[in-house]
C-alpha positions as CSV (number, residue, x, y, z in Angstrom):
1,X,-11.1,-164.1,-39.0
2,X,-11.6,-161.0,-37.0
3,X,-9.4,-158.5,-39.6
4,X,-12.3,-156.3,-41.4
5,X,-10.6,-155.4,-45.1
6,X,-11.4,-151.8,-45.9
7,X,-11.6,-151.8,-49.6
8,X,-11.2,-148.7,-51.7
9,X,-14.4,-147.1,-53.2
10,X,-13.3,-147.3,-57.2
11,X,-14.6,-144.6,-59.6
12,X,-14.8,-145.3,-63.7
13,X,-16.5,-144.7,-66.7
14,X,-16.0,-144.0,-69.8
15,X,-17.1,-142.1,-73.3
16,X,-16.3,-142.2,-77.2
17,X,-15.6,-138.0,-77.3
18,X,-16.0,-136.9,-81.2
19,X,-12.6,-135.0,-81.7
20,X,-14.1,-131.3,-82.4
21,X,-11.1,-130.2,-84.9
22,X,-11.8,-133.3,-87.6
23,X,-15.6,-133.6,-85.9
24,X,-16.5,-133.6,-90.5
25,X,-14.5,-136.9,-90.7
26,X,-16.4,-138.6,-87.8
27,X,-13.0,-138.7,-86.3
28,X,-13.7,-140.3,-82.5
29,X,-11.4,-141.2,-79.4
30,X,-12.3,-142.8,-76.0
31,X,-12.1,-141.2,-72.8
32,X,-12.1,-142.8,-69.4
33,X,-11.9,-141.3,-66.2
34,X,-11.0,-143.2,-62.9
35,X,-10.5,-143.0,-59.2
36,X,-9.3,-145.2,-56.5
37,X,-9.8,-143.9,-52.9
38,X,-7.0,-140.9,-52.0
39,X,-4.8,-142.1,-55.3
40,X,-6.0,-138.6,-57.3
41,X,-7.9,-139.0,-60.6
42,X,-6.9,-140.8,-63.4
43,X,-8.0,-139.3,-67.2
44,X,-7.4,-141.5,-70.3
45,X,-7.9,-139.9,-73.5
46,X,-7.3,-141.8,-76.5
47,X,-4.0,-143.3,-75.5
48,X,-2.5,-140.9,-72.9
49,X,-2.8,-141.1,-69.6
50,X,-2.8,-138.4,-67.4
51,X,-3.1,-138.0,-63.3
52,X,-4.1,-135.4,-61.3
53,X,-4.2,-134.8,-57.6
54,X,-7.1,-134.1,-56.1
55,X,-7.2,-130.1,-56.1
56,X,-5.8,-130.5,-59.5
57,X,-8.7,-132.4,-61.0
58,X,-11.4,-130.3,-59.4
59,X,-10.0,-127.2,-60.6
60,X,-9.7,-128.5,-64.4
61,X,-13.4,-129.8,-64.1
62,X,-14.7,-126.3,-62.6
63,X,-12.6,-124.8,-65.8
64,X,-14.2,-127.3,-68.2
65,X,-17.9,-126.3,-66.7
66,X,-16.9,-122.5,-67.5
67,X,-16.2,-123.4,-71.0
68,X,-19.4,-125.4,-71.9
69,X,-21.1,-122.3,-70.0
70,X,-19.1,-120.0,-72.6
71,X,-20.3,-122.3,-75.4
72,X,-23.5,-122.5,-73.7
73,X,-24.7,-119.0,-73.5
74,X,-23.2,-118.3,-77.4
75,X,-26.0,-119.9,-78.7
76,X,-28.2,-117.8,-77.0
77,X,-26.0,-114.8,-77.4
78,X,-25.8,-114.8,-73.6
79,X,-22.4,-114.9,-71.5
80,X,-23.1,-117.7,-68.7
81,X,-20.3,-118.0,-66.1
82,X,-19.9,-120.2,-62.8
83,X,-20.5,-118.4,-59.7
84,X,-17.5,-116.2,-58.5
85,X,-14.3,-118.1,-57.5
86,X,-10.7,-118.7,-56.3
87,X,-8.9,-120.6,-59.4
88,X,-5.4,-122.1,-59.3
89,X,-5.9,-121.1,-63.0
90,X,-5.6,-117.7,-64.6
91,X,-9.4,-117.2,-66.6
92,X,-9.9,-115.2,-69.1
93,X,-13.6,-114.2,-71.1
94,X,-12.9,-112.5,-74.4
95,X,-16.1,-111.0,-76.4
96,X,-14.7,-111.1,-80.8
97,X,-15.9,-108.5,-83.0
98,X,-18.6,-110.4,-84.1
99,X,-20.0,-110.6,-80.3
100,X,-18.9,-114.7,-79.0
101,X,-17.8,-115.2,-75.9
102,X,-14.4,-116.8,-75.9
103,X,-12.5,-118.8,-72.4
104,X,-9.0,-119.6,-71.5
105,X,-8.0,-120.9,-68.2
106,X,-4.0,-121.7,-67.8
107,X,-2.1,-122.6,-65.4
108,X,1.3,-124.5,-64.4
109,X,1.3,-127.5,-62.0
110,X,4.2,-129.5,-60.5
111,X,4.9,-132.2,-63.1
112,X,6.1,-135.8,-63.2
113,X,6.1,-137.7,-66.5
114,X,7.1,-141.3,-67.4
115,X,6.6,-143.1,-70.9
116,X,3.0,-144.4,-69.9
117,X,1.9,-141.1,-67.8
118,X,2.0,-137.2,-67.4
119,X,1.1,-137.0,-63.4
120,X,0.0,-133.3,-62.0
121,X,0.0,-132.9,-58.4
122,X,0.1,-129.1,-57.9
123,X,1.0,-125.4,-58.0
124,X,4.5,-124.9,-56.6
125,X,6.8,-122.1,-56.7
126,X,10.0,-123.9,-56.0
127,X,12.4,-122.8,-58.3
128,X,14.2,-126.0,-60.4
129,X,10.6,-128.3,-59.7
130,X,9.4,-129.4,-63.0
131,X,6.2,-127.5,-64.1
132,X,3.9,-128.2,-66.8
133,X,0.9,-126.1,-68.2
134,X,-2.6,-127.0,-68.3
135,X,-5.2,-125.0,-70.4
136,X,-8.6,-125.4,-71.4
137,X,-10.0,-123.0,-74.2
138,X,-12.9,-122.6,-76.0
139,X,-13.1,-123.3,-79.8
140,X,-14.9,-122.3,-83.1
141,X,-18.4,-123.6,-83.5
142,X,-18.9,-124.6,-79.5
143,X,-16.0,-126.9,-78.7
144,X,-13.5,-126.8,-76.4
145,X,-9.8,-128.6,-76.3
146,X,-8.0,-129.6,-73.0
147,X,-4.0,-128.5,-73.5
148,X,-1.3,-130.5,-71.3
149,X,2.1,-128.9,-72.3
150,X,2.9,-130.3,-75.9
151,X,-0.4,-132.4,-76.0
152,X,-4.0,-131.1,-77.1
153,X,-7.1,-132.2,-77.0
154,X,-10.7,-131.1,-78.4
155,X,-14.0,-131.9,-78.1
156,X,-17.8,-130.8,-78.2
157,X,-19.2,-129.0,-75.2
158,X,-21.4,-131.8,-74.4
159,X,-18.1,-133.7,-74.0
160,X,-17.0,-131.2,-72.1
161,X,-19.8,-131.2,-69.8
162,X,-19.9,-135.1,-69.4
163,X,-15.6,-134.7,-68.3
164,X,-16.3,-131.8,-66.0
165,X,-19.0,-134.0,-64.2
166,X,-17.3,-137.2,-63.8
167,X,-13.9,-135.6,-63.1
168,X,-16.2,-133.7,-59.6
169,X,-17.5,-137.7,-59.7
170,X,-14.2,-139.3,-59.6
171,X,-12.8,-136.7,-57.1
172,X,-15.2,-137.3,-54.3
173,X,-14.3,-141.0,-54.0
């Protein structure tokens, strides 16, 4: 045979994430992120599945980094942020009255949704597409939850950390 198949580097891995809002009844759900060649990123949690495009999945993981860098520098009463950047999402740092750092990173992406997935491919301003919102926040006591329109999840900041790293991991395949 003289065809050469080119196959499709393939990203995955998975984690059991501690849900950070019932984190006192051990309360755990997987999480599995995937990639396969130019097809976008593919996050599981618990039993939604969710796709991003490319740019889409970057910026959520740079926004996940900023909030285990909030969470981060509260225990050291220290604000640490991610060098200065462009974001498809609108960031926020709020100091409270009793001096922690709070994030909030929103933003609306171009939407597609079926029964078995919510797919984001990107920012558009056409009036009449379908837009969804994406937000990641920070959370009492150091966690953070990942917000998809009607659907929320939360998490520790280690958690956080581990998504933010294998979403970057997932993208470059």
């Amino acid at each position: 045979m003289s065809k050469v198949e080119m196959q499709t580097a393939v990203f995955f891995t998975e984690h059991e994430f501690t849900c950070w809002r019932e984190r006192e009844c051990n309360d755990v759900y997987p999480c599995q992120v995937s990639s396969q060649g130019s097809n976008g990123v593919t996050l599981r949690l618990d039993d939604t599945t969710i796709r991003f495009a490319k740019g889409v999945a970057q910026e959520v993981a740079r926004c996940l980094k900023d909030a285990f860098l909030v969470n981060f520098g509260n225990t050291v009463n220290v604000l640490f942020t991610s060098g200065k950047r462009e974001s498809k999402l609108e960031r926020v740092f709020r100091k409270d009255v009793a001096g922690r750092w709070h994030y909030k990173a929103n933003g609306r992406f171009k939407c597609r949704q079926t029964e078995s997935e919510i797919y984001f491919s990107k920012i558009t301003k056409v009036p009449g597409d379908p837009m969804e919102e994406i937000g990641i926040y920070t959370v009492e006591d150091g966690g953070v939850e990942l917000v998809f329109g009607y659907i929320g999840y939360s998490f520790s900041m280690l958690d956080a950390s581990w998504l933010a790293e294998n979403l970057m991991k997932a993208n470059q395949v």
